[in-house]
SELUM-455773 format. One record per residue (C-alpha): x, y, z negated; residue number from 1; residue in one letter. Coordinates in Angstrom, 1 decimal. Example, Ala and Ser with C-alpha at 12.3 -4.5 7.8 and 13.67 -1.06 7.14 Angstrom:
% residues 2
+--------+--------+--------+-------+------+
:      X :      Y :      Z : gumar : gulo :
+--------+--------+--------+-------+------+
:   12.3 :   -4.5 :   -7.8 :     1 :    A :
:   13.7 :   -1.1 :   -7.1 :     2 :    S :
+--------+--------+--------+-------+------+
This chain:
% residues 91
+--------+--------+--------+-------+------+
:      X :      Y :      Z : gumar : gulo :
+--------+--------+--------+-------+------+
:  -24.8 :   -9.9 :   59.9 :     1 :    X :
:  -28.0 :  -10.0 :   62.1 :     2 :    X :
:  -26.3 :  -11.8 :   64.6 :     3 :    X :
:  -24.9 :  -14.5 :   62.1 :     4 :    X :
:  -28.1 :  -15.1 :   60.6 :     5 :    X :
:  -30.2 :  -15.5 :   63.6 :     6 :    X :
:  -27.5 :  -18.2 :   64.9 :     7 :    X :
:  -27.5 :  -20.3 :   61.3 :     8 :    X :
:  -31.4 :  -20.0 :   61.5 :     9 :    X :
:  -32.2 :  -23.1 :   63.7 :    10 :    X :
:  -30.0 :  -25.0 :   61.3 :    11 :    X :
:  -30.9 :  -23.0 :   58.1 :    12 :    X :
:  -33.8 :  -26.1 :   56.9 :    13 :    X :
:  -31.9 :  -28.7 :   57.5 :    14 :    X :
:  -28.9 :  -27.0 :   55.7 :    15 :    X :
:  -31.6 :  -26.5 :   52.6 :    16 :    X :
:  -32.8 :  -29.8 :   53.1 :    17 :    X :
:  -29.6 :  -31.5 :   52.3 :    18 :    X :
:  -28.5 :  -29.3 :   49.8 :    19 :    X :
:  -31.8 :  -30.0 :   48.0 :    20 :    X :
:  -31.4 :  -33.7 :   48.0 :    21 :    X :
:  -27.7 :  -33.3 :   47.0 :    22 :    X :
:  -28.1 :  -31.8 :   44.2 :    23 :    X :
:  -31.4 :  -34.0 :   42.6 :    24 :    X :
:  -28.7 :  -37.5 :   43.9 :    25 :    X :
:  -25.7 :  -35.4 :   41.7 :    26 :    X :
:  -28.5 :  -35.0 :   38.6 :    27 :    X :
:  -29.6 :  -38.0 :   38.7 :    28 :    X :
:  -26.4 :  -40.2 :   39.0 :    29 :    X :
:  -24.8 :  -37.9 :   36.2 :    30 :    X :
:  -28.1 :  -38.7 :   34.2 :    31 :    X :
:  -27.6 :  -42.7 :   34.6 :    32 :    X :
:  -23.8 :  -42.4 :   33.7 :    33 :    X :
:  -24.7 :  -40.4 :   30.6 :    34 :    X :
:  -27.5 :  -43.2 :   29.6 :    35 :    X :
:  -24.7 :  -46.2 :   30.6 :    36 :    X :
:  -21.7 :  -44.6 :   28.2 :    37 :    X :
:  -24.4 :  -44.2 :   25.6 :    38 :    X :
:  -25.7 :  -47.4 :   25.8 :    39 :    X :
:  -21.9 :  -49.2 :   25.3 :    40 :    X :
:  -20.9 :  -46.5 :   23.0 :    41 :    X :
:  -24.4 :  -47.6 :   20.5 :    42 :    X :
:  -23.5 :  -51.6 :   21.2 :    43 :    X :
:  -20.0 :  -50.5 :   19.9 :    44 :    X :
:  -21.1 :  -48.8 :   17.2 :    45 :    X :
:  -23.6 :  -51.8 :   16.4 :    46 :    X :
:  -20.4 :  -54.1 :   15.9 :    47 :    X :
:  -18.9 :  -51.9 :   13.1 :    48 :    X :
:  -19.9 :  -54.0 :    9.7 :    49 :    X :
:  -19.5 :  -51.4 :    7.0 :    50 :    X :
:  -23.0 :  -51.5 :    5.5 :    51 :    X :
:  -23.5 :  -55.3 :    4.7 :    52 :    X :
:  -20.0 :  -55.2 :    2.9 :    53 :    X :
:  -19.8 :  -55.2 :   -0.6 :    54 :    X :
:  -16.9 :  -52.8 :   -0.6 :    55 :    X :
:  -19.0 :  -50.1 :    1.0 :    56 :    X :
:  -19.8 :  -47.4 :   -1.5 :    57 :    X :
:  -22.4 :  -45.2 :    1.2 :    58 :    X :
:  -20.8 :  -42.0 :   -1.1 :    59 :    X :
:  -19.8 :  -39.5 :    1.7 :    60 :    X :
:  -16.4 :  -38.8 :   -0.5 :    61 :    X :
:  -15.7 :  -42.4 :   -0.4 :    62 :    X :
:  -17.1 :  -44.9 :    1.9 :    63 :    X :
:  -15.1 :  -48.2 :    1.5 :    64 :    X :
:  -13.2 :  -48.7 :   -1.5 :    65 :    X :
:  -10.3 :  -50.8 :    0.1 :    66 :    X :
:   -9.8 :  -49.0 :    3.2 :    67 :    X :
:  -11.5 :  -45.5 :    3.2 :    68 :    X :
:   -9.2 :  -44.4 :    6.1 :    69 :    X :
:  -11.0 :  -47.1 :    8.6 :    70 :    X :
:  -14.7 :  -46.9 :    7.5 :    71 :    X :
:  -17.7 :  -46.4 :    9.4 :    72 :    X :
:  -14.5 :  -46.1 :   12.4 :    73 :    X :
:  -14.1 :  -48.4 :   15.5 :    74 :    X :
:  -11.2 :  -49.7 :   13.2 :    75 :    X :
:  -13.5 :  -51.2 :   10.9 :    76 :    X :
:  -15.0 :  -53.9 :   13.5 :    77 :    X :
:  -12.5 :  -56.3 :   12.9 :    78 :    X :
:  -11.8 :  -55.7 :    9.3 :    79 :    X :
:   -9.6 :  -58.8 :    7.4 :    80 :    X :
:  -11.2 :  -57.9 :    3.9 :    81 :    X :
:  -14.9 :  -57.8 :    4.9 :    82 :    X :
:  -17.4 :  -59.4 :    2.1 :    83 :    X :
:  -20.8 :  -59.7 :    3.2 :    84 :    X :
:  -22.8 :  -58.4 :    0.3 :    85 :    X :
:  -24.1 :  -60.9 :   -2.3 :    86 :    X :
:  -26.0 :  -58.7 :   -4.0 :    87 :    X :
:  -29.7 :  -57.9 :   -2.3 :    88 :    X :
:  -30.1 :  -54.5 :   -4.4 :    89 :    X :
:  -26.9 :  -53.4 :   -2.7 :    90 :    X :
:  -28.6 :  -52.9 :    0.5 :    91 :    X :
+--------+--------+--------+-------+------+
């Protein structure tokens, strides 16, 4: 074991020094793909048009009273029966 250690010792800062700088590249690429996916999964979100319809009901046991299934869902975004709200005390 002595013998090992005193031949890995030469190389033993440059074997820290890489493994240092690996693992602060790995955080921070995994930190930047986290804030990308989070970024287009909010613009998503942003497209979904349930609030300014006049169907939407904001009750929790029924959201949309022509197609609670799809409300507030990524399946909403292109909804055929969308009514912008006439009504500004809807809001």
């Amino acid at each position: 074991m002595s013998l090992l250690f005193h031949e890995i010792q030469p190389f033993l800062v440059l074997i820290c020094f890489i493994a240092a700088w690996s693992i602060t590249i790995l955080a921070v690429w995994s930190l930047w793909s986290a804030a990308r996916d989070s970024v287009t999964t909010a613009k998503q979100m942003h497209q979904i048009p349930c609030t300014g319809c006049q169907f939407f009901t904001d009750n929790y046991r029924l959201k949309c009273t022509v197609h609670p299934s799809i409300a507030n869902t990524e399946d909403a975004i292109d909804c055929l029966d969308y009514q912008p709200k006439t009504n500004p005390y809807l809001y």
